[in-house]
Each structure stands twice: as C-alpha cells, then as structure tokens.
C-alpha positions in Angstrom: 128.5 102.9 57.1 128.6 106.6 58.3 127.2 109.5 56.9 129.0 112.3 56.0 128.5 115.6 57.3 128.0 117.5 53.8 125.9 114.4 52.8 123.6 114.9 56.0 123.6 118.6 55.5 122.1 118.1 52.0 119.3 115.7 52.8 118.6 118.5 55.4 118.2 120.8 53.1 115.9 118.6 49.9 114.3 117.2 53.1 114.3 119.4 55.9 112.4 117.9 59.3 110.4 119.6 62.0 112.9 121.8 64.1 111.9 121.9 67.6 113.1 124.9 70.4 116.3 124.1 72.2 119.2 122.6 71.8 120.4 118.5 71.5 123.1 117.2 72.5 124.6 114.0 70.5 127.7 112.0 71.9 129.7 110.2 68.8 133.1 108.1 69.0 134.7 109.7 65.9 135.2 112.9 65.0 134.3 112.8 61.7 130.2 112.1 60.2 127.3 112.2 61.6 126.7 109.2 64.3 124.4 107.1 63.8 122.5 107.4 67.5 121.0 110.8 64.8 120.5 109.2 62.0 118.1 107.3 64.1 117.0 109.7 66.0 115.5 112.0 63.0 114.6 109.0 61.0 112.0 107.8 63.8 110.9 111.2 65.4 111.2 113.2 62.3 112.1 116.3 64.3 115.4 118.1 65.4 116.1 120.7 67.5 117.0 124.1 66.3 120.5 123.8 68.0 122.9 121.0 67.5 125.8 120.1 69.2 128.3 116.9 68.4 130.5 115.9 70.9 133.5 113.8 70.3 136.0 113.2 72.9 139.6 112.5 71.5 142.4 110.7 73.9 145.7 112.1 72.9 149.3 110.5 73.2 150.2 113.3 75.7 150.0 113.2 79.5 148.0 116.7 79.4 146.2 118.6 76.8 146.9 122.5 77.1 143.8 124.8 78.3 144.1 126.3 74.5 144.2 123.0 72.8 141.4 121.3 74.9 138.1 122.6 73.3 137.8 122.6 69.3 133.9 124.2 68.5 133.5 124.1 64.8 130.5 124.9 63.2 128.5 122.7 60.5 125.8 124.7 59.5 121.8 124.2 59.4 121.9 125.3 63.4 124.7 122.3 63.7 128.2 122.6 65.5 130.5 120.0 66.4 132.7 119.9 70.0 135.7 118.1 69.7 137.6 117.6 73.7 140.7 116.7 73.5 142.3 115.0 76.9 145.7 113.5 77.7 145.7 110.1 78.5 146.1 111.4 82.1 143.9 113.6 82.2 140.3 112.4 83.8 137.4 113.2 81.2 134.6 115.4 82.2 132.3 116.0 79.0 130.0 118.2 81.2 132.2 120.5 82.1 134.2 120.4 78.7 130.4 121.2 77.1 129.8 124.0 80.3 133.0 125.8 79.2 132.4 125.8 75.4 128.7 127.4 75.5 130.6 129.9 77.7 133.4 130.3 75.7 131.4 130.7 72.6 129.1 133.5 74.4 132.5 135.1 75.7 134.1 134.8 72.0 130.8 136.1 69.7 131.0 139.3 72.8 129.2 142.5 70.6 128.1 140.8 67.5 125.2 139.3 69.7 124.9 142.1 71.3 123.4 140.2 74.6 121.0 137.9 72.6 122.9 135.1 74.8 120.8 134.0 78.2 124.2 134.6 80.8 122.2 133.5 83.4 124.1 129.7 83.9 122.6 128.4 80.6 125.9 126.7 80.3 125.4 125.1 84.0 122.2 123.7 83.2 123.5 122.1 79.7 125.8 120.5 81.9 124.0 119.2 84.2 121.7 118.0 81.9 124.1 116.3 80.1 125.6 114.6 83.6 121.7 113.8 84.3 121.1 111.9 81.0 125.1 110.4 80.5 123.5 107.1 79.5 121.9 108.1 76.5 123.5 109.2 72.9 120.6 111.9 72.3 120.1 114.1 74.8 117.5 116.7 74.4 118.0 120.2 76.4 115.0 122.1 75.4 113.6 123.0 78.9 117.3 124.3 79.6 117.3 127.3 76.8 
C-alpha cells in the first residue's frame, strides 16, 4: 500500500531522520505518494538528504508534449519536491535531461530571491549525469555533485 505524501510528511516531522548534505534523487511509477524504493531507503539507513527530488515520468495520449507542458516541479515540503515529465507517446524519454532542465529552470525561475545562492557552474550537468551513471537504481544519491 502507498504512503501518502502528507502522511510521510508528518512522520517526518514526529520522527524526523538524520539529513545528510546533497541532494537524492528517487525514480517512482506514479505520480502520486511516496514510492516505496524511500520508504525503504529511510527505514534501513535512517538518513535522508537535505534535498529531495521525485521523479515521475507520465506517457501521454498525444504524439508530442509542448516545451511548456513537459516539466511539472511541485514542491512538497521538508526539503522535498516532486518532477513530474510528461512525454508523448512519440516522444523518446530522457529523464536526465528532463532532471538537467528543471534544476536550471528552477535556478532561472527563483532569479533575485536567491540572489546567487545557486552554484551555476553545470550543477544541473552533473545531476544528470549522475542520474544517467546510476539509471539502474531507484535511489540515487547526488551528494558529491552539490
């Protein structure tokens, strides 16, 4: 049974585990909960990072999915945000790239309020290519790529 994501947010917060520098990156099938590859994950390292991301890729009916509609970057809270990608059923799926152009995105989009608290230096390049590197697995941790 899956966890919801204001169920997992409050045992984060009456329980809250050891949060570790960098960022994680955690593949799920649906779009909705928390999957279970971190429910695991926490339950038997009893650490998570200080950055979040959930990446769901979604197959729509259409041939193409428009540059606007392709990227959804919601955040949860507790350091948490999920990606949804959404691709045509034509369209070839490339989750590193999809993750590369929401970090920039989201540095492009948050512009003053950060006021250049964002490394620019290709942080988004090597999140990708982490992510290409460790495609197999359903956790993938990122903190050497901050």
């Amino acid at each position: 049974m899956r966890v919801s994501t204001d169920e997992f947010l409050e045992r984060l917060s009456a329980n809250p585990p050891i949060r570790v520098p960098g960022t994680a990156i955690v593949l799920a099938s649906s779009p909705k909960g928390v999957p279970r590859s971190l429910l695991h994950h926490l339950k038997h390292n009893r650490v998570l990072h200080e950055r979040l991301i959930i990446v769901s890729v979604i197959v729509t009916d259409e041939p193409h999915v428009a540059d606007a509609e392709h990227l959804k970057l919601v955040p949860v809270g507790e350091g948490i945000a999920r990606l949804i990608v959404h691709i045509g059923f034509m369209d070839k799926p490339n989750v590193p790239a999809a993750i590369q152009l929401a970090v920039h995105k989201r540095e492009r989009d948050c512009g003053s309020r950060c006021a250049g608290t964002h490394n620019r230096s290709g942080r988004g390049v090597r999140v990708a290519r982490a992510v290409a590197d460790a495609s197999r697995r359903s956790v993938v941790c990122l903190s050497h790529h901050r």
